[in-house]
N, CA and C of each residue as an Amber inpcrd file, in Angstrom:
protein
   471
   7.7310000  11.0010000  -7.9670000   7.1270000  10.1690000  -6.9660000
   8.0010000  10.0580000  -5.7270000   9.4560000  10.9640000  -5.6610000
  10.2640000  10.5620000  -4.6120000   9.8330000  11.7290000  -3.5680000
   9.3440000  12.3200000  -4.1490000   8.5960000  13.5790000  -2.8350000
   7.4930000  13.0330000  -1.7930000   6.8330000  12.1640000  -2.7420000
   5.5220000  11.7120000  -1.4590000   6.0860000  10.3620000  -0.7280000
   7.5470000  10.1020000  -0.6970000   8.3210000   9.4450000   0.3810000
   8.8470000  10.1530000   1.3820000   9.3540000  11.2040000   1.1690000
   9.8200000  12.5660000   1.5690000   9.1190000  12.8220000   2.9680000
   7.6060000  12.7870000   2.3670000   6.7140000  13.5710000   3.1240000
   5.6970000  12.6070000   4.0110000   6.0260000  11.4460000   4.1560000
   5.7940000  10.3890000   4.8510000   5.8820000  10.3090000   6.3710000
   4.2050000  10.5570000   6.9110000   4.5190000  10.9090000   8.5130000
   4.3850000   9.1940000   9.0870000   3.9540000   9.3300000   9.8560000
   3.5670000   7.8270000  11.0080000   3.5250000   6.7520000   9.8910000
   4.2530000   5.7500000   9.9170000   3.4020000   4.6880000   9.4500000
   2.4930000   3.5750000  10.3850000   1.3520000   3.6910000   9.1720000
   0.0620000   2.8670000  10.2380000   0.1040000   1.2030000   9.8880000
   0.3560000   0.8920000   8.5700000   0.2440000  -0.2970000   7.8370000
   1.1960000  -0.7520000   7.0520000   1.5230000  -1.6160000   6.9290000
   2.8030000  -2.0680000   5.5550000   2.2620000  -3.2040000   4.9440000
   2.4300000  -3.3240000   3.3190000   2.3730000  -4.6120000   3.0290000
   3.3770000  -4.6800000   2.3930000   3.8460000  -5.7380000   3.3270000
   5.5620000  -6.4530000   3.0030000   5.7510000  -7.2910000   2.1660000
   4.6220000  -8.4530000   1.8930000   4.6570000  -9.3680000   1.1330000
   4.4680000  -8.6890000  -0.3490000   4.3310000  -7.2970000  -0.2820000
   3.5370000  -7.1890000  -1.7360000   4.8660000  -6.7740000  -2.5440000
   6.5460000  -6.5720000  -1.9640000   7.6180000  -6.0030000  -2.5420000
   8.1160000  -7.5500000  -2.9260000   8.0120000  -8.9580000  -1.9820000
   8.1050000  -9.8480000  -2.5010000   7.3410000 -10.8630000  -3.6110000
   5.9450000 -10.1430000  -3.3620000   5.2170000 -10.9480000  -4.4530000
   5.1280000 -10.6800000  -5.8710000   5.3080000  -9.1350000  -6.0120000
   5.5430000  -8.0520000  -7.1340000   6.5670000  -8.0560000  -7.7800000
   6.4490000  -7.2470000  -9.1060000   7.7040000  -6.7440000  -8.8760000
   7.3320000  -4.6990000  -9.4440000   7.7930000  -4.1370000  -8.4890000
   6.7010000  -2.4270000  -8.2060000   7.5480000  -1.5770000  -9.7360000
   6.3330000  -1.0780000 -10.5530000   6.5440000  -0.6210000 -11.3810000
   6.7670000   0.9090000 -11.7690000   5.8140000   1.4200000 -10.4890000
   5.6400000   2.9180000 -10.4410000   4.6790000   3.0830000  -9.0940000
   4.9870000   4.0410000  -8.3220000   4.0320000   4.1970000  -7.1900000
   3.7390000   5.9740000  -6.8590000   2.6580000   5.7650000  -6.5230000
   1.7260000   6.8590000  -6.0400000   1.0460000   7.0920000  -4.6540000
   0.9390000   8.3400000  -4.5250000  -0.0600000   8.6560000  -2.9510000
  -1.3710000   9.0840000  -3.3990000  -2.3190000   8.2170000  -2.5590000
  -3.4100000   8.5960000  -2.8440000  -4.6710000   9.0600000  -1.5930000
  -5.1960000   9.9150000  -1.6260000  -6.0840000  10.3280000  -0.1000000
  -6.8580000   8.8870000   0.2140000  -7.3250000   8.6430000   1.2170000
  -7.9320000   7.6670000   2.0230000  -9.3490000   8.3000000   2.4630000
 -10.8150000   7.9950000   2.2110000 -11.8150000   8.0520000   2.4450000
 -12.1830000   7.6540000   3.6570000 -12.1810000   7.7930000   5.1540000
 -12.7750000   7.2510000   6.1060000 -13.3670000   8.0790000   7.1660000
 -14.2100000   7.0860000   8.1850000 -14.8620000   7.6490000   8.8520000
 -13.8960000   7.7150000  10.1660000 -14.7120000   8.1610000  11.2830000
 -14.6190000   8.5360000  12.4740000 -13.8570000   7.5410000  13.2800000
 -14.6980000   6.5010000  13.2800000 -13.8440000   5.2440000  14.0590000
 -13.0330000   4.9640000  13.2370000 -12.6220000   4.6500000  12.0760000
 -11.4350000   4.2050000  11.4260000 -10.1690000   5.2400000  11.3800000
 -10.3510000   6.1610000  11.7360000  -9.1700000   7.2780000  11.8700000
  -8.2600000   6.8910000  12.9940000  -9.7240000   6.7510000  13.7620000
  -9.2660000   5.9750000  15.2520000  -8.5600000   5.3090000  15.5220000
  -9.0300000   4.3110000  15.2350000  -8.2340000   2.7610000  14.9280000
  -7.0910000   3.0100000  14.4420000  -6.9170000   3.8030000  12.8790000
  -5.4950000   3.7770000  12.3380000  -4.3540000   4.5600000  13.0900000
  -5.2460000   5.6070000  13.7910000  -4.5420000   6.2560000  14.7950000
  -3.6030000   5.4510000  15.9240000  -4.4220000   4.3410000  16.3450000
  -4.1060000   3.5500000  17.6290000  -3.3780000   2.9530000  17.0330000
  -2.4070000   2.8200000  15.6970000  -1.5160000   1.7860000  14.9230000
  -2.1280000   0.4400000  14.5340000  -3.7090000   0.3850000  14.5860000
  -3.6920000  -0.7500000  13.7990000  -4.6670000  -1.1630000  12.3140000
  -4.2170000  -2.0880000  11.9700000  -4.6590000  -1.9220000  10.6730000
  -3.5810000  -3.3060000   9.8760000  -4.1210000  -3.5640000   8.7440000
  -3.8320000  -4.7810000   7.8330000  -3.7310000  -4.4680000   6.6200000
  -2.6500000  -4.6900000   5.9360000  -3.3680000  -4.6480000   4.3720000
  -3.2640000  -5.8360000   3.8090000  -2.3380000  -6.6220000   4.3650000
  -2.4890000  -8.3560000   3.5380000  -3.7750000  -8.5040000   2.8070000
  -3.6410000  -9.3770000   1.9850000  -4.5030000  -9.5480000   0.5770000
  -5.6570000  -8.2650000   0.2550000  -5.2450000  -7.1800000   0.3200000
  -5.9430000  -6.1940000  -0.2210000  -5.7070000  -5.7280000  -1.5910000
  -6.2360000  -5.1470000  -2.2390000  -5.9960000  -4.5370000  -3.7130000
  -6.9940000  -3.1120000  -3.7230000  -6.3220000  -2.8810000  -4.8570000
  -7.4010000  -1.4410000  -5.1440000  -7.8070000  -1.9160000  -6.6400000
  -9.1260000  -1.6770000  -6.6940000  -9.7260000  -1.2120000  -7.9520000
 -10.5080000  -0.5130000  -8.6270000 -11.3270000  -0.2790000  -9.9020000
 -12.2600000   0.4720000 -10.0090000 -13.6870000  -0.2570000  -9.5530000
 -14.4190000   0.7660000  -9.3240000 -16.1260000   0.3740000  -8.8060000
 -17.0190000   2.0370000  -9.1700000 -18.0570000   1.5420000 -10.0030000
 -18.6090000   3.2410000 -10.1330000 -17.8430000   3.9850000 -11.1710000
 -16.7060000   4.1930000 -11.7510000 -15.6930000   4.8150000 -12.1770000
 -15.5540000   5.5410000 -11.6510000 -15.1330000   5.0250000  -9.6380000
 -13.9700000   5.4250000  -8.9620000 -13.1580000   4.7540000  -8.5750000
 -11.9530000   5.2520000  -7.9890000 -10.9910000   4.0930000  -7.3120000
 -11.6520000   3.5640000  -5.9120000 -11.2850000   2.2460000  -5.7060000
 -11.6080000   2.1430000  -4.3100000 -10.3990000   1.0740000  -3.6780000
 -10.2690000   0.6570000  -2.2170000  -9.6640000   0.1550000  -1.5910000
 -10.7820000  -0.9930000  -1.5460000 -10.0430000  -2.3910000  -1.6710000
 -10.4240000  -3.5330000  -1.1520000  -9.8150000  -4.5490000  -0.6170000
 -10.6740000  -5.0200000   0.6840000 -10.2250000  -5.9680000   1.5730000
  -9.2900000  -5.5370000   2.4240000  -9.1160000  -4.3410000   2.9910000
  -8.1230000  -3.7310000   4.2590000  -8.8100000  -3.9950000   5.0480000
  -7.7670000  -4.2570000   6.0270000  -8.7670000  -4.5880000   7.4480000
  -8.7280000  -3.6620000   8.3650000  -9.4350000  -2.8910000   8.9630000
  -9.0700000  -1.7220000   9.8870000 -10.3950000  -2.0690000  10.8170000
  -9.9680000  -2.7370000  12.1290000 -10.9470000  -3.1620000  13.1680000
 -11.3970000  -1.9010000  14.3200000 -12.6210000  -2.6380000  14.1150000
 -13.6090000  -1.7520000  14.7390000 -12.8360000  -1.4700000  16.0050000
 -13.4210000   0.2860000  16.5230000 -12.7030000   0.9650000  17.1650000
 -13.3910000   0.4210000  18.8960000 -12.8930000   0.0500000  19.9030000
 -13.9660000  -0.1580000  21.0380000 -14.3950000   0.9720000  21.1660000
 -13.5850000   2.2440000  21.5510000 -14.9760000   2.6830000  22.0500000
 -15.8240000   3.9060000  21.2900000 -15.9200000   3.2350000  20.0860000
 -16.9480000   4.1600000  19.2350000 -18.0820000   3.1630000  19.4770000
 -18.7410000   2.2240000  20.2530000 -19.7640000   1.7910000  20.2720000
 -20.2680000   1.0640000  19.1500000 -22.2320000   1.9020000  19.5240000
 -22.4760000   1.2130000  18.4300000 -22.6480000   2.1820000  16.4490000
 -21.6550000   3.2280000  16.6860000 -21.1480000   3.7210000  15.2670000
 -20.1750000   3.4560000  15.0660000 -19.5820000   2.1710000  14.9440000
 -18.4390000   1.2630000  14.3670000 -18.6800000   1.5620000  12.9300000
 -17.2930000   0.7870000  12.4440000 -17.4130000   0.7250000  11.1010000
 -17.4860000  -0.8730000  10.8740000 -17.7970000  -1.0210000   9.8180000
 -17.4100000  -2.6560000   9.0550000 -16.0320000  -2.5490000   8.8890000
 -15.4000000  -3.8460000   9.6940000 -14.1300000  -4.1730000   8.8200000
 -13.2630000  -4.0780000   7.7050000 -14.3790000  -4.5960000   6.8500000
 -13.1860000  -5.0850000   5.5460000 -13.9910000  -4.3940000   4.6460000
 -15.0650000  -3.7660000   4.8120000 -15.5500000  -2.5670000   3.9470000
 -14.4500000  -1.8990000   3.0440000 -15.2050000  -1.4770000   1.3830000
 -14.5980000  -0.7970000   0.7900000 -14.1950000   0.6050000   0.8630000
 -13.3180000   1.0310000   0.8770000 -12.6050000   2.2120000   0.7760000
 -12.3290000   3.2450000  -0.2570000 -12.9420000   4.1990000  -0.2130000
 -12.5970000   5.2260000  -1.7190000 -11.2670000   5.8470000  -1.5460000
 -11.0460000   5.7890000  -2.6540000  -9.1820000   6.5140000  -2.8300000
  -9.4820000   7.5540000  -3.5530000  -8.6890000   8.9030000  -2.8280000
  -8.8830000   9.9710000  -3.7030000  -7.3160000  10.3480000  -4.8280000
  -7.9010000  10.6070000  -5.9140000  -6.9210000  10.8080000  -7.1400000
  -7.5070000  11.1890000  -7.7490000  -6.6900000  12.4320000  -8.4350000
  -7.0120000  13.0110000  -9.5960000  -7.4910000  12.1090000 -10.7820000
  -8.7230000  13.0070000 -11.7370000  -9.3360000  12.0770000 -13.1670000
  -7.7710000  11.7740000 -13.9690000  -6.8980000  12.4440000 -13.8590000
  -5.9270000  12.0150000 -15.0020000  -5.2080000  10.9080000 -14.7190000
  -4.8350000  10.4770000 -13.3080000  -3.8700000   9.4150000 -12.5340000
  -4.6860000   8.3860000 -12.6460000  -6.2870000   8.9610000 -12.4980000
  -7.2790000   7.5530000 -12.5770000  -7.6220000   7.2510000 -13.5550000
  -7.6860000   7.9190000 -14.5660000  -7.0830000   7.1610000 -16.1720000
  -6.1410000   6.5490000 -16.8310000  -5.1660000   7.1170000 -16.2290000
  -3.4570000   6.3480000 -16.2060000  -3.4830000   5.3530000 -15.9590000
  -3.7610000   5.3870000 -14.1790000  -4.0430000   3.4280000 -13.8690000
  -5.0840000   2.8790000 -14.1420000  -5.9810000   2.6230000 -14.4790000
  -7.2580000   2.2580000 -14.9290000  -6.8180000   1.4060000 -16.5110000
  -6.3590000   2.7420000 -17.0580000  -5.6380000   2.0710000 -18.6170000
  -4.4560000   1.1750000 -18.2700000  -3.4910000   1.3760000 -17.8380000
  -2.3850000   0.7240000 -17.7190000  -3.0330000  -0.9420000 -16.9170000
  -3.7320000  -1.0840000 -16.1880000  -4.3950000  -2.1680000 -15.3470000
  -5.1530000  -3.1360000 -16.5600000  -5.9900000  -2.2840000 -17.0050000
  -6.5850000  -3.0510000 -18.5100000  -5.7080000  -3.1570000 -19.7340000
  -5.0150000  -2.2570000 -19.9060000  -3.6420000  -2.7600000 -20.9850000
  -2.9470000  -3.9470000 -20.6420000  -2.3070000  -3.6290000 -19.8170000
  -0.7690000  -4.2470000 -19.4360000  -1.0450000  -5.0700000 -18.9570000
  -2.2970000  -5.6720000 -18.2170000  -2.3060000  -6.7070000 -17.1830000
  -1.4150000  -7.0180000 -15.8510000  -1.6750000  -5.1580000 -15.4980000
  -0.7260000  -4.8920000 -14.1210000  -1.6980000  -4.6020000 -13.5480000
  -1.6150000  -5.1090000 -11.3670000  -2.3540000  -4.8800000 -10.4440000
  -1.9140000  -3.7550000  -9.8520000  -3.0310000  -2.5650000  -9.2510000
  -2.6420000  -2.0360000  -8.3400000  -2.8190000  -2.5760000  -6.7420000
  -1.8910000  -2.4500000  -6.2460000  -1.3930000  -2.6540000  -5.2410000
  -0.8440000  -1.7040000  -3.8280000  -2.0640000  -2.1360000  -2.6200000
  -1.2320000  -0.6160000  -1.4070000  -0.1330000  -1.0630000  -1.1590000
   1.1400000  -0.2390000  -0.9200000   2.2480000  -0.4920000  -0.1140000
   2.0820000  -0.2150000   1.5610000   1.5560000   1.1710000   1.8920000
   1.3900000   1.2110000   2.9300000   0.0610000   2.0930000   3.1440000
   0.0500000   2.5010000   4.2730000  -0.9570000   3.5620000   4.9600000
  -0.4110000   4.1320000   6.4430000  -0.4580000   5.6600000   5.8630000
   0.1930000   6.2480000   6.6820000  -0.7030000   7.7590000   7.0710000
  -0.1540000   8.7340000   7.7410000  -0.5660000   9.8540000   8.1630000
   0.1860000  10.6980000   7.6920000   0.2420000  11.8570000   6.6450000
   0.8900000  12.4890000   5.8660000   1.5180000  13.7670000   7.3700000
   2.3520000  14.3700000   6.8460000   2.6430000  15.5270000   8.1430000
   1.6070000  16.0320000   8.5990000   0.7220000  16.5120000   7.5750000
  -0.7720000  17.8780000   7.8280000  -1.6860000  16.6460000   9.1420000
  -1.5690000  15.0230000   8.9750000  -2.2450000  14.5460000   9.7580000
  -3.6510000  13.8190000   8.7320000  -2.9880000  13.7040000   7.6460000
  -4.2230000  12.7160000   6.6400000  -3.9540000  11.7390000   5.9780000
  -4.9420000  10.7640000   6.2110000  -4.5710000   9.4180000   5.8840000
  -4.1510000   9.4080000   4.2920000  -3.3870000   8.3940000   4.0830000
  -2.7690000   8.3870000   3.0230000  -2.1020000   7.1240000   2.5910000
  -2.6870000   6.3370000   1.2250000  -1.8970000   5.3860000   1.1250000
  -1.1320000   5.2170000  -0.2880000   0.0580000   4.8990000   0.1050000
   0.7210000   3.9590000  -1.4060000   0.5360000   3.2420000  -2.1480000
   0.4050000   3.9230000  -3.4030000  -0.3660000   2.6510000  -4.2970000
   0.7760000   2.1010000  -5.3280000   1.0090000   1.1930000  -5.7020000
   2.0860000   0.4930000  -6.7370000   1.1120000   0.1640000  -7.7940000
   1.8360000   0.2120000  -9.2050000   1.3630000  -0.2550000  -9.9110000
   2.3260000  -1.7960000 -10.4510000   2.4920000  -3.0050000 -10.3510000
   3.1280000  -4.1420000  -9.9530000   2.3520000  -4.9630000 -10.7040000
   3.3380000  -5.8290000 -11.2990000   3.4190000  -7.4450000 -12.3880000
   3.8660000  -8.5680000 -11.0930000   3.0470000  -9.3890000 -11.6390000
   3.0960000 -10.8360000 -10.5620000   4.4770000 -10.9730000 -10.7760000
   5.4530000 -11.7330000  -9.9320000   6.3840000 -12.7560000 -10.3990000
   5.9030000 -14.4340000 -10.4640000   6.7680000 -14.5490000 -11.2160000
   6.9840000 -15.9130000 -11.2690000   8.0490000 -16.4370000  -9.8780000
   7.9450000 -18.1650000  -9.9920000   8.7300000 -18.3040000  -8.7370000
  10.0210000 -18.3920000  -8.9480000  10.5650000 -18.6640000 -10.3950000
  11.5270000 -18.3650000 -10.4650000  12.3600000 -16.6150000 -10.3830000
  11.8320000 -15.9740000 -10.5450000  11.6810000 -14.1150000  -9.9150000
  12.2900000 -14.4670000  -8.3220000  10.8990000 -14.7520000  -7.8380000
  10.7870000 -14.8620000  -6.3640000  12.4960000 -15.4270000  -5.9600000
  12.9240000 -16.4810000  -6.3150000  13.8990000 -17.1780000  -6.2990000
  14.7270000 -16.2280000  -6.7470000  15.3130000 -15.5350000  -7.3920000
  16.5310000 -14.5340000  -7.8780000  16.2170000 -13.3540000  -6.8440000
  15.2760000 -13.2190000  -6.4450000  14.8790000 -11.9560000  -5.6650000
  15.8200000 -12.5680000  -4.3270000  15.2260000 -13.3360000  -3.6530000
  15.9730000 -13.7000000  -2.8010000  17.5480000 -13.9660000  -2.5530000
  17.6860000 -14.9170000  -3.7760000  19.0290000 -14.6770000  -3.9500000
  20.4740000 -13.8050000  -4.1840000  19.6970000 -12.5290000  -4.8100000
  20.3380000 -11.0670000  -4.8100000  20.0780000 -10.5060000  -3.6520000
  18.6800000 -10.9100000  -3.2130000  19.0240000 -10.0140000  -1.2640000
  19.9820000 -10.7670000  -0.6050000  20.3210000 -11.3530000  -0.5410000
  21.5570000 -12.7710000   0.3890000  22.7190000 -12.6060000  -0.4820000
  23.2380000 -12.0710000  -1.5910000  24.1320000 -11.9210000  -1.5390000
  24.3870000 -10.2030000  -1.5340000  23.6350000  -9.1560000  -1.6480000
  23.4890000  -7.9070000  -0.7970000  24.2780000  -8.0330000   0.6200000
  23.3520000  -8.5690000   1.1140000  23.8800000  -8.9660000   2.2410000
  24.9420000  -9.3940000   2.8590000  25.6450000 -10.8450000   1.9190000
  26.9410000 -10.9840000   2.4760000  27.8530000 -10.2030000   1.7570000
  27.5540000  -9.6760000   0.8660000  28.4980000  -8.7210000   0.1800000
  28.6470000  -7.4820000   1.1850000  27.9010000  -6.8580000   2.0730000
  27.9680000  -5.9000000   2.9260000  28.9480000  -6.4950000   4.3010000
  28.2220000  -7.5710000   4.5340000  29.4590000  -8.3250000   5.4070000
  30.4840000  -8.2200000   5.2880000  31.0080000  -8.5720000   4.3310000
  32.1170000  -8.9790000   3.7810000  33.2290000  -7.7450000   4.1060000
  32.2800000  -6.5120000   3.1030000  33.1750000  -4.9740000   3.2500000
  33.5860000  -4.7110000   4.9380000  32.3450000  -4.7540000   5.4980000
  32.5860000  -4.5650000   6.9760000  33.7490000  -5.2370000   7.5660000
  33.9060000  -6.2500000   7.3150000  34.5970000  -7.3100000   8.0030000
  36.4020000  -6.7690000   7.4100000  36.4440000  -6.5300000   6.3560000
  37.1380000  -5.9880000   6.0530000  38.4850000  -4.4230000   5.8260000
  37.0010000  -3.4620000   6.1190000  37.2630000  -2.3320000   6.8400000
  37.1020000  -1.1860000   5.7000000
């Protein structure tokens, strides 16, 4: 999975809160289904993923609740907003997570959305366990002392 970081062109979207709300178990790239104006849009850098998720619908994957706003000037062949999104993945990855989601009682989760080198949308998917707030709380607390621990060396030489 350290290759499709590798190969990571533009980024269009991040969800930041989801490395603090999580904790990321395994992650994947998966193709992005869209139209005309939404290429657009993601093109022009904008786009949301706050409270989005992916799940199954149909027995396919799909994207839900991204926000990717209508393009001005595609008129009136806009897209819907917060419309669902198909994710492309292989039947075996979409059995993997599918099972692991209904086993384990793990969410998938986008990390980002980006434009691969070739120029195709593409997003990160995590497979991620809630924390607790006590988590949340040690999480923080090991980034802050990361931190002054790096200080520290610096300061030092």
């Amino acid at each position: 999975m350290a290759k499709a970081a590798q190969n990571r062109g533009r980024m269009v979207a991040q969800n930041r809160r989801a490395r603090y709300d999580y904790t990321i178990e395994d992650t994947l790239e998966a193709g992005l289904v869209l139209v005309g104006s939404e290429v657009k849009s993601l093109r022009a850098g904008r786009g949301s993923l706050a409270d989005s998720y992916a799940g199954e619908k149909d027995g396919a994957l799909f994207l839900f609740n991204a926000h990717i706003p209508a393009y001005a000037a595609a008129s009136h062949f806009n897209h819907e907003p917060r419309r669902p999104r198909k994710l492309l993945v292989h039947r075996r990855q979409l059995d993997q997570l599918l099972g692991a989601v209904q086993r384990e009682g793990v969410t998938l989760v986008p990390l980002s959305v980006y434009f691969n080198s070739t120029g195709r949308a593409k997003v990160e998917l995590a497979l991620a366990k809630g924390k607790q707030a006590h988590d949340k709380r040690q999480t923080i607390k090991d980034r802050d002392w990361k931190r002054d621990k790096a200080r520290l060396m610096r300061d030092r030489g």
